[in-house]
Residue frames as a rotation matrix with the C-alpha (Angstrom) as fourth column:
UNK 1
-0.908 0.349 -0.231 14.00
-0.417 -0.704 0.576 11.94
0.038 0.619 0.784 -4.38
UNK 2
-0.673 0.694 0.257 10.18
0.187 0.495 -0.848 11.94
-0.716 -0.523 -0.463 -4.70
UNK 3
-0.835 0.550 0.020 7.42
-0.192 -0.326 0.926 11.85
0.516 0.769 0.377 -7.09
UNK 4
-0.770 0.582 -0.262 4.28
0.200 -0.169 -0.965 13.13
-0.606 -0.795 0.014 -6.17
UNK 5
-0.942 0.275 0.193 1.36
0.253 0.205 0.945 12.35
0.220 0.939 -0.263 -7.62
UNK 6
-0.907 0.411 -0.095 -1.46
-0.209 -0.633 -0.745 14.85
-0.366 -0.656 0.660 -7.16
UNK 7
-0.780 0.522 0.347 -5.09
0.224 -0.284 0.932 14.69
0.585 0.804 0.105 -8.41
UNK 8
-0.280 0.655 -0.702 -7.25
0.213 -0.671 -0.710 17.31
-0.936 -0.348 0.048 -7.63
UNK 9
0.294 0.856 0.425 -10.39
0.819 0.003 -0.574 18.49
-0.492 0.517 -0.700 -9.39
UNK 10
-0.197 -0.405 0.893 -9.94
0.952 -0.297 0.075 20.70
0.235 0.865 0.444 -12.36
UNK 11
0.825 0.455 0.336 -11.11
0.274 -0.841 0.467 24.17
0.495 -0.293 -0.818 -10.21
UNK 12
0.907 -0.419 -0.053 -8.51
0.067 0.018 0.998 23.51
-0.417 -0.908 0.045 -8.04
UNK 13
0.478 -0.706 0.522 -5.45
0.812 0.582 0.044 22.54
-0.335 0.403 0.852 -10.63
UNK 14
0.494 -0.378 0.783 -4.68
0.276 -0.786 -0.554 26.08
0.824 0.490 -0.284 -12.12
UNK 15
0.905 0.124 0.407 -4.38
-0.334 -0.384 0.861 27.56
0.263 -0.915 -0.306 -8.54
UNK 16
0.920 -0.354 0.170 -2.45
0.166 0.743 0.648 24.34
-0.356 -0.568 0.742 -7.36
UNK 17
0.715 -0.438 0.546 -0.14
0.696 0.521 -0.494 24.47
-0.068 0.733 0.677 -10.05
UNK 18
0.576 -0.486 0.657 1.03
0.004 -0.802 -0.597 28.07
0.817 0.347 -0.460 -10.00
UNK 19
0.679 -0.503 0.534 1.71
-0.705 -0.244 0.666 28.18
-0.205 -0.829 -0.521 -6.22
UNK 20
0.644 -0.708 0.289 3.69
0.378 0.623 0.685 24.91
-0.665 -0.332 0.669 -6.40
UNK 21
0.605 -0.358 0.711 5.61
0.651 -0.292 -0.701 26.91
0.458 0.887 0.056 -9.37
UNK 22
0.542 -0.339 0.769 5.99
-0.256 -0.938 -0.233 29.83
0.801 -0.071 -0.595 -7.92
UNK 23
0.718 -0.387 0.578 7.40
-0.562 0.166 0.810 27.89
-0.410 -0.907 -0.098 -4.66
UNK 24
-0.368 -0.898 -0.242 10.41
-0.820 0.190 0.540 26.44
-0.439 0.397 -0.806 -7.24
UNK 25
-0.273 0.240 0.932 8.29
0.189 0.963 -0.193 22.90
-0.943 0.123 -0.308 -8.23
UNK 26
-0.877 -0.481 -0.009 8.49
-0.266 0.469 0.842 21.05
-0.400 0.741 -0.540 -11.25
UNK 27
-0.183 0.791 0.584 5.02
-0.301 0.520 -0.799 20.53
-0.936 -0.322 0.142 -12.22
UNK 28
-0.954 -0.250 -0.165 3.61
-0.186 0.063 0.981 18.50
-0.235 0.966 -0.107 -15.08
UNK 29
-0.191 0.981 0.037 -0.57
-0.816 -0.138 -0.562 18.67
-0.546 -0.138 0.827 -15.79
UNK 30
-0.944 -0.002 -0.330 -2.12
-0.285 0.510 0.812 16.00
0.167 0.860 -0.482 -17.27
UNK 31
-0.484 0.874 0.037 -5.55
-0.821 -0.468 0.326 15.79
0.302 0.127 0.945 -17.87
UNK 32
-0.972 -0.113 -0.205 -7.58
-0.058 0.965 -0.256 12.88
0.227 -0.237 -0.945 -16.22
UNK 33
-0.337 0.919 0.204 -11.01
-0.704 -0.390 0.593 11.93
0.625 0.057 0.779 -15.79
UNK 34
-0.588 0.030 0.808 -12.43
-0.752 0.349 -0.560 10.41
-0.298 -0.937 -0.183 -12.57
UNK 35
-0.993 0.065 -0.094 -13.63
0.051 0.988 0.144 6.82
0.102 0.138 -0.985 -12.20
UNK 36
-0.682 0.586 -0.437 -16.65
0.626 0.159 -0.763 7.84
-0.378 -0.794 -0.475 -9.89
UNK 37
-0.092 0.795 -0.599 -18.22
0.185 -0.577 -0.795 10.89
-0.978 -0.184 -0.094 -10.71
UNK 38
0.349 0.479 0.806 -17.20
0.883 0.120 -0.454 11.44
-0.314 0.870 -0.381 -14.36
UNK 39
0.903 0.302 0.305 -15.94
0.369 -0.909 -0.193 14.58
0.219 0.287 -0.932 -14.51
UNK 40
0.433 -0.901 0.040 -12.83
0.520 0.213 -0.827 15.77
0.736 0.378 0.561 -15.07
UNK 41
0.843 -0.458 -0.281 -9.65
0.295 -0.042 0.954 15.97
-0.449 -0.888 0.100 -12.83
UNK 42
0.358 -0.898 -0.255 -6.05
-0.807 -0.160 -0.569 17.29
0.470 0.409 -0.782 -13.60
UNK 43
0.802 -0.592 -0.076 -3.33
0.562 0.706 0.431 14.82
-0.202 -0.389 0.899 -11.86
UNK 44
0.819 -0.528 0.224 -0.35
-0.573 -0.774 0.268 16.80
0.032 -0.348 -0.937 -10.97
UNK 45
0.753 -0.593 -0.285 2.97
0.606 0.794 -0.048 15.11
0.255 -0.136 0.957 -11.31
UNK 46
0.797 -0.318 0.513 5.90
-0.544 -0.748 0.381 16.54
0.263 -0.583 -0.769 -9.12
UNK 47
0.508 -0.758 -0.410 9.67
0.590 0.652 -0.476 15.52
0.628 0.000 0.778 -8.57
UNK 48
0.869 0.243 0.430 10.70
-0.301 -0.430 0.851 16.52
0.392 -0.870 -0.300 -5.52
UNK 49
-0.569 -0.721 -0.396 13.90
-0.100 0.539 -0.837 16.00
0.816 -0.436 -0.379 -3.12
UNK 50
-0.006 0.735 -0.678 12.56
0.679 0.500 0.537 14.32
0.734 -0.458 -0.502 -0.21
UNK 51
-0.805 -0.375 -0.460 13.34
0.579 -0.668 -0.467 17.21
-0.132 -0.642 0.755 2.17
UNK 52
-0.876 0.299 -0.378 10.69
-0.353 -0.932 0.080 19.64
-0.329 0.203 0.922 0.22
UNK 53
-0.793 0.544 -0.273 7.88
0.227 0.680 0.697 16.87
0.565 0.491 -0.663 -0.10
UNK 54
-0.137 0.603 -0.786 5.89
0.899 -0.258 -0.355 18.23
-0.417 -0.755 -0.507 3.18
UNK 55
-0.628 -0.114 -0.770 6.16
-0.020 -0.987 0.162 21.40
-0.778 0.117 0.617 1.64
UNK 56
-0.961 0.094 -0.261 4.74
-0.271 -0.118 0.955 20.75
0.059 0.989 0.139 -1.72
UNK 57
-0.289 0.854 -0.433 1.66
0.808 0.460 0.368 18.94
0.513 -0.243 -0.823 0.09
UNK 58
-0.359 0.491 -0.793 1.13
0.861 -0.153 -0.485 21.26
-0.360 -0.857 -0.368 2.02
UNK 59
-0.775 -0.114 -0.622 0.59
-0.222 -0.871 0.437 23.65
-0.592 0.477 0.650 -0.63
UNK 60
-0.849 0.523 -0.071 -1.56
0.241 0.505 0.829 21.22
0.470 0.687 -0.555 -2.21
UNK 61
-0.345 0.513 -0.786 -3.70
0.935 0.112 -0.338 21.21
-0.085 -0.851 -0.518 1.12
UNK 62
-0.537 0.315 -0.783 -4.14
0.061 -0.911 -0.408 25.29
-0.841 -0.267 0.470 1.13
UNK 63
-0.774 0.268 -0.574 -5.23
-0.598 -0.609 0.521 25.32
-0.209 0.747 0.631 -2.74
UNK 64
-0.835 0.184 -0.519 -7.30
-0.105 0.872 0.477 21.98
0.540 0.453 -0.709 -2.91
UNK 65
-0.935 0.222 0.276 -10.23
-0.239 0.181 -0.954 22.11
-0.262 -0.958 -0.116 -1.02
UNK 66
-0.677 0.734 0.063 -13.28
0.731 0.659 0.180 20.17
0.090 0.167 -0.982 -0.81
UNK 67
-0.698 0.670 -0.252 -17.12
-0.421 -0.669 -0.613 21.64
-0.580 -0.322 0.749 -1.20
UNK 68
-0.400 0.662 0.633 -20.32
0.326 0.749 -0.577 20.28
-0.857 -0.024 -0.516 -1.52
UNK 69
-0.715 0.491 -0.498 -22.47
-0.698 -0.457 0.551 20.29
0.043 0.742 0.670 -4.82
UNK 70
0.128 0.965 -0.229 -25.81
-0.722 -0.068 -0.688 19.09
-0.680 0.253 0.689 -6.24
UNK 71
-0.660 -0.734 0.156 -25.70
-0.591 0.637 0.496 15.81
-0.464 0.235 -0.854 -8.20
UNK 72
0.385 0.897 -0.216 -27.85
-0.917 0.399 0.023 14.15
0.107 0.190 0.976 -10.34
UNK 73
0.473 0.096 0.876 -27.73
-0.370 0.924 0.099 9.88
-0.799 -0.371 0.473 -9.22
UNK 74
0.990 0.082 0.118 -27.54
0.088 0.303 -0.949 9.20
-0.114 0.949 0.292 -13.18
UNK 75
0.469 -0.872 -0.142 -23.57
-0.770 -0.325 -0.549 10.51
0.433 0.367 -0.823 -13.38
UNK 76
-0.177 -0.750 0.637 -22.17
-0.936 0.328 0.125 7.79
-0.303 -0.575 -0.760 -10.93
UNK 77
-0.754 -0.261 -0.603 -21.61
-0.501 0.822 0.271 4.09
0.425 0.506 -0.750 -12.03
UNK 78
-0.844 0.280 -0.457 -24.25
0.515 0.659 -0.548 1.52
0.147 -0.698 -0.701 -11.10
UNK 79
-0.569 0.810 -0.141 -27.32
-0.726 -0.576 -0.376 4.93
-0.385 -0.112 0.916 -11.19
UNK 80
-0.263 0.781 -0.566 -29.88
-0.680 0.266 0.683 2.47
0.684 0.565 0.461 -13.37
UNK 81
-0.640 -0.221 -0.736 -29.76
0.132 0.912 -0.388 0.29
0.757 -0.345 -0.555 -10.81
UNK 82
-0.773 0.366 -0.518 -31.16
0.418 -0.322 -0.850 2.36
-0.478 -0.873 0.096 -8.45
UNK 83
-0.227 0.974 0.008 -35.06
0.959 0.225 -0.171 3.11
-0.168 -0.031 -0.985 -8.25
UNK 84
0.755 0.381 -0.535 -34.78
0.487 -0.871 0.068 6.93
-0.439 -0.312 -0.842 -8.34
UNK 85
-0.183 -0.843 0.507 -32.81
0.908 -0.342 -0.240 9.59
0.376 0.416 0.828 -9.75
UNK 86
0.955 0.294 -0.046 -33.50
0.277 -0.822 0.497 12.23
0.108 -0.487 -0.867 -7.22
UNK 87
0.607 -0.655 0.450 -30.57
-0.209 -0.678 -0.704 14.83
0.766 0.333 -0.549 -6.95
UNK 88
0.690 -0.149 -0.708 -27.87
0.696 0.407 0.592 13.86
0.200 -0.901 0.384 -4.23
UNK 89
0.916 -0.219 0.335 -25.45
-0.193 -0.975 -0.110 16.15
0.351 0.036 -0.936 -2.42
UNK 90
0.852 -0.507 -0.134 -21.60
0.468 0.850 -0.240 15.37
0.235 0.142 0.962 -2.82
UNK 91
0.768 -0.509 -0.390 -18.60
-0.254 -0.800 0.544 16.54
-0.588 -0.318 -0.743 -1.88
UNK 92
0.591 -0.654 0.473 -15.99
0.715 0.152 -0.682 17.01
0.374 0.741 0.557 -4.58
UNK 93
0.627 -0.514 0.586 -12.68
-0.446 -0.853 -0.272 18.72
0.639 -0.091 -0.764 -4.78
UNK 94
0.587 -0.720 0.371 -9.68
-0.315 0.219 0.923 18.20
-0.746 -0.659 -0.098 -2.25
UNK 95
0.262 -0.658 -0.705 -6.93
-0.870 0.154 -0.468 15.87
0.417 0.737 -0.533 -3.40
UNK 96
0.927 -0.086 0.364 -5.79
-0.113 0.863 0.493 12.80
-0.357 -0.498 0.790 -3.41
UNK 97
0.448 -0.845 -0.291 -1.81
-0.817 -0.255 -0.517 12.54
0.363 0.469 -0.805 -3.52
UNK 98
0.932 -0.363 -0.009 0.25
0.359 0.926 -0.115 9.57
0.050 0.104 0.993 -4.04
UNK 99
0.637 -0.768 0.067 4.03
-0.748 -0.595 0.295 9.78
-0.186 -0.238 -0.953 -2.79
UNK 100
0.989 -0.148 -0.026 6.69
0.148 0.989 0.013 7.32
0.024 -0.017 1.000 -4.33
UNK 101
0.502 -0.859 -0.100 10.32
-0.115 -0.180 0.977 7.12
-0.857 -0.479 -0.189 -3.85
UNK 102
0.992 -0.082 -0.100 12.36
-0.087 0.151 -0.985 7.40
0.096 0.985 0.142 -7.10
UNK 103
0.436 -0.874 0.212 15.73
0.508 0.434 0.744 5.52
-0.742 -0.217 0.634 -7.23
UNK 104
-0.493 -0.857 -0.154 17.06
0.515 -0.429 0.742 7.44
-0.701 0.286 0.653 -9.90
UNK 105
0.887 0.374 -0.270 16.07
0.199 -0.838 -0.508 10.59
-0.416 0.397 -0.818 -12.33
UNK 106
-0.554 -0.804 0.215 17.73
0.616 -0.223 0.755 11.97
-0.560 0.551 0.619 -15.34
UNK 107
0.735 0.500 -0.457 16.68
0.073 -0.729 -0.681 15.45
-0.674 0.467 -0.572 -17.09
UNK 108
-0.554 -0.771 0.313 18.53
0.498 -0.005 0.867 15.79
-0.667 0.636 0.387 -20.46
């Protein structure tokens, strides 16, 4: 068995979530808020047999997807440092998914 641990940007997470539903997955949502930019993420948590783990990712892949925005300097850690606060252009979105093997699971 697997747990899969998804976090993708909070545009993406509704989307993500139904398909991996509607394709039989377990999903649980929990709200989460990035280190870097500030700004909130979901984190997807998924138990999986290991057989149907390529699957679930790859669902992640079709709904997750990356695209550039507009950024003011000031939101990322470490901005006062820097001499300017001129707008920068970032790419947000995708996912970033953590697979771990789970020795045992119990649903009661």
């Amino acid at each position: 068995m697997k747990m899969i641990f998804a976090i993708v940007n909070n545009d993406d997470s509704t989307v993500a979530s139904s398909a991996l539903t509607e394709a039989g997955f377990s999903v649980t949502r929990l709200s989460t808020t990035g280190g870097f930019l500030m700004v909130g993420n979901t984190t997807l948590l998924i138990g999986t047999e290991d057989d149907k783990c390529k699957d679930a990712i790859e669902i992640l892949r079709h709904h997750c997807t990356t695209r550039k925005r507009m950024n003011s300097s000031t939101t990322s850690f470490g901005a006062g440092l820097k001499n300017h606060s001129l707008p920068e252009e970032i790419t947000v979105g995708g996912a970033t998914v953590f697979v771990l093997s789970v020795d045992q699971m119990e649903k009661f």
